[in-house]
C-alpha positions in Angstrom: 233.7 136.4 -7.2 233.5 134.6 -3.8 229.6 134.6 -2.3 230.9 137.0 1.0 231.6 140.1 -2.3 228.6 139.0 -4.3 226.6 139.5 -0.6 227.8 142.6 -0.3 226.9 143.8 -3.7 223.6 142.7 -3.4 223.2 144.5 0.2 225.2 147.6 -1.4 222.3 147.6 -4.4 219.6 147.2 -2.1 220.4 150.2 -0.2 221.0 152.4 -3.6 217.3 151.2 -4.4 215.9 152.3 -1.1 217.3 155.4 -0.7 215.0 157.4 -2.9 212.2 156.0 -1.7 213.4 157.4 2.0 214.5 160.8 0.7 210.8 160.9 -0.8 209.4 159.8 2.3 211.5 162.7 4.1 210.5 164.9 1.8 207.0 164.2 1.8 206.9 164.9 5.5 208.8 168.2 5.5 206.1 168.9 2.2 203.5 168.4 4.7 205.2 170.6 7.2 205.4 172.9 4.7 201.8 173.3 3.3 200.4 173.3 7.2 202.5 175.1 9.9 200.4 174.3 12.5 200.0 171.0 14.4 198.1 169.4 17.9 198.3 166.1 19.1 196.0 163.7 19.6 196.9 160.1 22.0 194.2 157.7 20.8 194.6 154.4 23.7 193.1 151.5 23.3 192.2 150.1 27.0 191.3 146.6 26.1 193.5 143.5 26.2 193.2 142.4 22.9 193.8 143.8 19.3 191.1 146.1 17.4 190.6 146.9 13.8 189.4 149.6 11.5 189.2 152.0 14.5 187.1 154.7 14.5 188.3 157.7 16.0 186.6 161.2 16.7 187.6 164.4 17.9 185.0 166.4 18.6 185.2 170.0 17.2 184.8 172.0 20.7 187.9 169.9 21.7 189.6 171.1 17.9 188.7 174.5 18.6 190.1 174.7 22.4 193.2 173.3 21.5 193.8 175.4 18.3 191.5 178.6 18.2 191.7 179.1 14.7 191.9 175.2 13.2 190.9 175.4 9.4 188.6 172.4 8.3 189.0 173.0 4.7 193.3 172.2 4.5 194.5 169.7 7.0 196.3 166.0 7.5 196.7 163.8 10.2 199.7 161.8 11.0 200.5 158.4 12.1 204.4 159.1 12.6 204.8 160.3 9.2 202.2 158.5 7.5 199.4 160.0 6.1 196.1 158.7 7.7 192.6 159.0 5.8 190.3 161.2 7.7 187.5 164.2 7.2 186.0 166.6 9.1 182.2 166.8 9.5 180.1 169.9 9.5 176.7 168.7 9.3 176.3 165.3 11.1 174.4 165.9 14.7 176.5 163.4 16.8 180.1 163.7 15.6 181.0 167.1 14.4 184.8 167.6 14.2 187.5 165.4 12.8 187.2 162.0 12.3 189.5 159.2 10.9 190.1 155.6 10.8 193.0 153.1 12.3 193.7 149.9 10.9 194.4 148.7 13.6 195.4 149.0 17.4 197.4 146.8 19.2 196.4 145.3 23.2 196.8 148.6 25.3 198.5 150.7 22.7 199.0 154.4 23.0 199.5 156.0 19.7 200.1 159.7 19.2 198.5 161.3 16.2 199.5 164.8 14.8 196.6 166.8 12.9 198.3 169.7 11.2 196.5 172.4 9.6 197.0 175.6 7.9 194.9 178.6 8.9 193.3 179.8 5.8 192.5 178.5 2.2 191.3 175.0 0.7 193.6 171.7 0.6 191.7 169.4 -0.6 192.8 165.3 0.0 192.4 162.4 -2.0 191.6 159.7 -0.4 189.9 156.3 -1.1 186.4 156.0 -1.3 185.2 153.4 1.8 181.7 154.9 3.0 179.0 156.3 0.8 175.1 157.8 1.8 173.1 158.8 -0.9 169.5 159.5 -1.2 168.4 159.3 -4.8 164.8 159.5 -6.5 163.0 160.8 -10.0 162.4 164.4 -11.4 160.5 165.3 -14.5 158.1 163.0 -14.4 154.4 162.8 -12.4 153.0 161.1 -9.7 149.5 159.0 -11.5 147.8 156.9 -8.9 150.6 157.0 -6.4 153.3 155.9 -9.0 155.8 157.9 -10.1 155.4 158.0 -14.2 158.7 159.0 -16.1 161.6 161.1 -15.0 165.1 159.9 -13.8 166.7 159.5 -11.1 169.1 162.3 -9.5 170.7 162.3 -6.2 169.8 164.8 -4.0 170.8 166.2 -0.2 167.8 165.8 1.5 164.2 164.9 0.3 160.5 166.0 2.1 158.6 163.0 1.0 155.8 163.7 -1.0 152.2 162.7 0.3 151.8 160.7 -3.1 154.4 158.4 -2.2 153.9 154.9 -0.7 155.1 152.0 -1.4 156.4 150.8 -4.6 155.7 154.4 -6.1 158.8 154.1 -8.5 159.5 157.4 -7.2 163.3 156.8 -4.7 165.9 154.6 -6.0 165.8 151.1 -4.5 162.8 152.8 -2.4 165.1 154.6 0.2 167.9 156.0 1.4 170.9 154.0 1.8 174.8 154.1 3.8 177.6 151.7 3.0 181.1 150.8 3.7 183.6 149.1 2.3 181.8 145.8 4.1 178.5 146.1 3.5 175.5 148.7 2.5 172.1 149.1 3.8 168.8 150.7 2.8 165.8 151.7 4.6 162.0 151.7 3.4 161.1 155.9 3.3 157.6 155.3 3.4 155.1 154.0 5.9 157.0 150.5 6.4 160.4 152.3 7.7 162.2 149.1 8.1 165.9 148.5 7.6 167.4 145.7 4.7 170.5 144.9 3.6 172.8 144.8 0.6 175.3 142.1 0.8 178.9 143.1 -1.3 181.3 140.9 -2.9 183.0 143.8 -3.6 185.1 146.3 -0.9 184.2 149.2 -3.8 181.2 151.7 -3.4 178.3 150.1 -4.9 175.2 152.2 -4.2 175.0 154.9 -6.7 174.9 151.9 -9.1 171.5 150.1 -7.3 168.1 150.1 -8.9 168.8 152.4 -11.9 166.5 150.2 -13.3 163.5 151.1 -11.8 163.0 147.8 -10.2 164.5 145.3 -8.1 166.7 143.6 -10.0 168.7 143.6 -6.9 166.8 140.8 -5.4 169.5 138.6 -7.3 172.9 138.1 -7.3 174.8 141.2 -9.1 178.6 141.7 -9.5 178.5 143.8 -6.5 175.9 141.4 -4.6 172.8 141.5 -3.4 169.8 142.8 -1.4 170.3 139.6 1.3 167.5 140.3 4.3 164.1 139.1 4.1 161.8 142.1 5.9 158.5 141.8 4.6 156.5 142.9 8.0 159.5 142.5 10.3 161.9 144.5 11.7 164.4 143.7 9.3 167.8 144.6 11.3 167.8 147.4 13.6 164.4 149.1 12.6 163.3 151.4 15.4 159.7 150.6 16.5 158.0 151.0 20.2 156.1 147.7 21.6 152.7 148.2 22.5 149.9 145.4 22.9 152.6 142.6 22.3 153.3 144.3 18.8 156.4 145.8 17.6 155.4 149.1 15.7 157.6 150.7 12.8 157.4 154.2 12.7 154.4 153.9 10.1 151.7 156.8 10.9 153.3 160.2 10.4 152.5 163.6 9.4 155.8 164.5 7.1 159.4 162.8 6.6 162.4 164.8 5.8 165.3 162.6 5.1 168.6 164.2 4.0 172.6 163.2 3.6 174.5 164.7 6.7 177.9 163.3 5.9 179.3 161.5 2.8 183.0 160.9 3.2 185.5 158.9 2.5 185.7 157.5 6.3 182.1 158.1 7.6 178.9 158.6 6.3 175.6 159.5 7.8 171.9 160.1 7.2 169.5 161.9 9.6 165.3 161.6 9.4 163.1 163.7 11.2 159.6 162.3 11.9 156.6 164.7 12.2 153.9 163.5 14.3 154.7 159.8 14.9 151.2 158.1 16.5 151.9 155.4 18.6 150.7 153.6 21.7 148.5 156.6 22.6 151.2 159.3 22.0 152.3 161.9 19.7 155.9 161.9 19.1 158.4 163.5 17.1 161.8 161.1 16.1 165.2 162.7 14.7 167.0 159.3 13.6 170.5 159.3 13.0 172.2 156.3 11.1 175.8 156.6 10.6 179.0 154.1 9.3 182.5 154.2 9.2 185.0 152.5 6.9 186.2 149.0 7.7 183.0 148.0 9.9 179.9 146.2 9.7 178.0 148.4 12.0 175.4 151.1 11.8 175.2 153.5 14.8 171.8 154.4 15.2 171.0 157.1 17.7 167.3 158.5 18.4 165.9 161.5 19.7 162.2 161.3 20.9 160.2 164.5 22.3 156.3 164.9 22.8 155.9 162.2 25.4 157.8 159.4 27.1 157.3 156.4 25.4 157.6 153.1 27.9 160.3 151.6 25.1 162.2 152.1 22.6 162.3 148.4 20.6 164.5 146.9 17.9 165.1 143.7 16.6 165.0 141.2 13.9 163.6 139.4 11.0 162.0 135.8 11.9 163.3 132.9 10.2 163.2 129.2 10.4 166.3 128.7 9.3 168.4 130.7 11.8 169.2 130.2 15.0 168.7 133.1 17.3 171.4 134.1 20.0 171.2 136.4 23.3 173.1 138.1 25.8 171.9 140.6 28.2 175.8 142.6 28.8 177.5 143.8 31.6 179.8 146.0 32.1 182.2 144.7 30.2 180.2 143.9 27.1 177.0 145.2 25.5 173.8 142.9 24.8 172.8 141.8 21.9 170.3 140.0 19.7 171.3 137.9 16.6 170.4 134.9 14.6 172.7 133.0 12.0 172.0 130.5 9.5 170.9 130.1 6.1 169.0 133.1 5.5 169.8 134.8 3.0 167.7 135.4 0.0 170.4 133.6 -2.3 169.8 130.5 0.9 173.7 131.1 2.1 174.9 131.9 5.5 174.0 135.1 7.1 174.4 136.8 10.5 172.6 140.0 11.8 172.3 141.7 15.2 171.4 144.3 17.1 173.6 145.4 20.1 172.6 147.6 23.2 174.0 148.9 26.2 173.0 147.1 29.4 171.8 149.8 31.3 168.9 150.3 28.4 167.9 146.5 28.5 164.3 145.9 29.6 163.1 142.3 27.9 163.6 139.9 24.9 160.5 139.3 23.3 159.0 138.4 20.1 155.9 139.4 17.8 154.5 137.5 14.8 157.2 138.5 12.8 160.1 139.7 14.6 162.8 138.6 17.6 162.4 141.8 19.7 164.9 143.7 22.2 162.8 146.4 24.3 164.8 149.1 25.5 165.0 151.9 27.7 165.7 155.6 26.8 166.9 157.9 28.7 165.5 161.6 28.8 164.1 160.7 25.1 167.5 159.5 23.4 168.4 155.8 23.0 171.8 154.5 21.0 171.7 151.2 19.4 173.9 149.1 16.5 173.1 147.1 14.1 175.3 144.7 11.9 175.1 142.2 9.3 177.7 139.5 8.2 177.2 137.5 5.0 179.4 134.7 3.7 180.1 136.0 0.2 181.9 139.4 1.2 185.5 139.5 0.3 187.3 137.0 3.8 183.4 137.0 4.9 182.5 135.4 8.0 181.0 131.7 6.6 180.7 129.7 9.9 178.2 130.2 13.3 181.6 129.9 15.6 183.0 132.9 13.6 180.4 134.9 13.6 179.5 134.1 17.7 183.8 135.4 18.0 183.3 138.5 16.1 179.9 139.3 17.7 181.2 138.9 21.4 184.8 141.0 20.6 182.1 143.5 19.0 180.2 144.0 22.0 183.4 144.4 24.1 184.8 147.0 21.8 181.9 148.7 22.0 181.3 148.5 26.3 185.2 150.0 25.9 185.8 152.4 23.2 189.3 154.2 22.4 189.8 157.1 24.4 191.1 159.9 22.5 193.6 163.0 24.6 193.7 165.9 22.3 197.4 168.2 23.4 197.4 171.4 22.4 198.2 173.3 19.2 201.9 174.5 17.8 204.1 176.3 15.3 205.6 174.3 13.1 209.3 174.9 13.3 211.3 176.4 9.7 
């Protein structure tokens, strides 16, 4: 057989093989147009110049609801051309109610259209991967002795009214807090009187949480199969803890009348946990905080975004841990970049490379400044809300950022993205044709 025949052959069998995999592609599709008649549009652009991943995107639900009327959260898909796109719609979380999904990625200045069809009534449920978690977990059937929690086991639960007993080291919450992750990193915070933020480094891009501290202890402090609890907090602010700055002091949300934590989103593209704060005493004021932490797959950052009512505080402070063996880095923004705060270096509780930050948006900046125990960014709210991230980047994750260049790169494209977020065009709603 000369090589010219033998070509074709091959090229001939290589068609035969591809074809059913088109035809199921097809008929996936006209499945899906099938199971929901009814479809909008969404154009998600990316302004900037340069390439984005693991976008999130949002469509709020007034903007769902004025371009369909009668959109069904419980059975519908959205469409990149005709691939299926991971996504959820929330009900509960306080900042982004309505659909939201994730892009790999987005080219320099692309415009992609996104269909979202839906069917009117009944329940489709969707399959998707697992790549955020929140969970709060802690101990029933046991007692409280001496402000430790004696017997029980631990159960997850929605949302949790922390008990007066409970301090510190009570036994009573699973690896003492609530805690968020994606399929990058996971983070806890203190739900007692130290309410500061730490981090649990992952070699792994699989949930790892509900797996943390069944032990009762913290065996966590040392390297797992999944990872690691990686940030030093002690009396800090850990990463992104929310304090106010008064008498040259950065002061955690310690002295409170009640806590209510509770799980407003766990999905498989964005998680979220809001705490309410009774009765915060601070700098001479009475306050009331609703904190809202949120992640979504494929990032590194928490969105934190805080309410405050009762009084006008003169700042709204984050920061960082201190540590000797990490360089500290800051930039003020513009507008074409938010500020940040960050250090980098070899401080990690297993002594390998870690990066954290905080980044803010210009307009809120006030001062850097520093305590005994923390790198401090004061901040400005306005009428009593403030929005803040925080991020953390440690050299064992799965292609984890292991050099100070790298880490500087991925900090400065952060703070871009986030001084120019996607804008997202939602088009109105239509019957499928039969």
């Amino acid at each position: 057989m000369s090589f010219k025949k033998l070509s074709q052959g091959i090229s001939s069998f290589k068609v035969w093989l591809l074809l059913p995999m088109l035809y199921a592609g097809m008929a996936s599709a006209q499945n899906l147009k099938k199971e929901f008649p009814k479809s909008f549009t969404v154009t998600v652009t990316n302004p900037l110049g340069q390439e984005r991943e693991n976008v999130a995107v949002f469509i709020p639900a007034q903007e769902v609801k004025a371009a369909t009327g009668n959109f069904n959260p419980k059975a519908f898909v959205v469409l990149d051309g005709k691939k299926e796109v991971a996504s959820q719609y929330n009900l509960k979380d306080a900042e982004h109610k309505g659909v939201v999904l994730v892009l790999d990625k987005l080219n320099a200045k692309e415009k992609r259209n996104l269909t979202v069809r839906y069917k009117e009534q009944g329940i489709s449920e969707r399959n998707y991967t697992k790549r955020t978690q929140a969970e709060i977990s802690h101990k029933v059937g046991g007692e409280f002795k001496d402000r430790k929690y004696i017997g029980g086991e631990f159960k997850n639960v929605d949302s949790l009214n922390v008990p007066a007993e409970h301090t510190d080291h009570s036994y009573y919450i699973r690896y003492e807090g609530p805690g968020w992750e994606s399929d990058k990193v996971g983070y806890r915070f203190y739900l007692d009187w130290r309410n500061a933020t730490d981090v649990f480094g992952k070699t792994t891009p699989d949930m790892v949480l509900q797996q943390v501290g069944l032990d009762g202890f913290d065996s966590y402090h040392e390297l797992q199969p999944w990872g690691m609890d990686v940030l030093k907090v002690g009396k800090s602010l850990g990463v992104g803890t929310l304090a106010i700055v008064d008498k040259g002091q950065a002061i955690r949300v310690d002295k409170t009348d009640n806590v209510v934590s509770k799980v407003t989103e766990n999905g498989p593209v964005y998680s979220s946990i809001q705490t309410n704060y009774d009765n915060w005493k601070v700098a001479g004021l009475t306050l009331d905080v609703q904190s809202q932490l949120s992640i979504h797959a494929g990032t590194r950052l928490t969105n934190h975004q805080v309410k405050v009512t009762g009084g006008t505080p003169q700042n709204l402070s984050t920061g960082l841990n201190k540590d000797k063996a990490a360089k500290v880095f800051t930039q003020k923004g513009d507008a074409s970049s938010w500020g940040y705060l960050a250090s980098y270096g070899k401080q990690s509780l297993n002594n390998d490379q870690l990066g954290i930050a905080v980044l803010f948006r210009p307009q809120d900046f006030q001062e850097f400044t520093i305590d005994a125990n923390s790198h401090v960014v004061k901040l400005t709210p306005t009428q009593g809300k403030l929005q803040y991230y925080f991020l953390s980047a440690w050299e064992l994750e799965p292609d984890g950022i292991k050099t100070e260049e790298e880490f500087i790169k991925y900090l400065n494209k952060t703070a871009q993205e986030l001084a120019n977020p996607v804008q997202v065009e939602v088009q109105g709603s239509k019957q499928a044709k039969r």
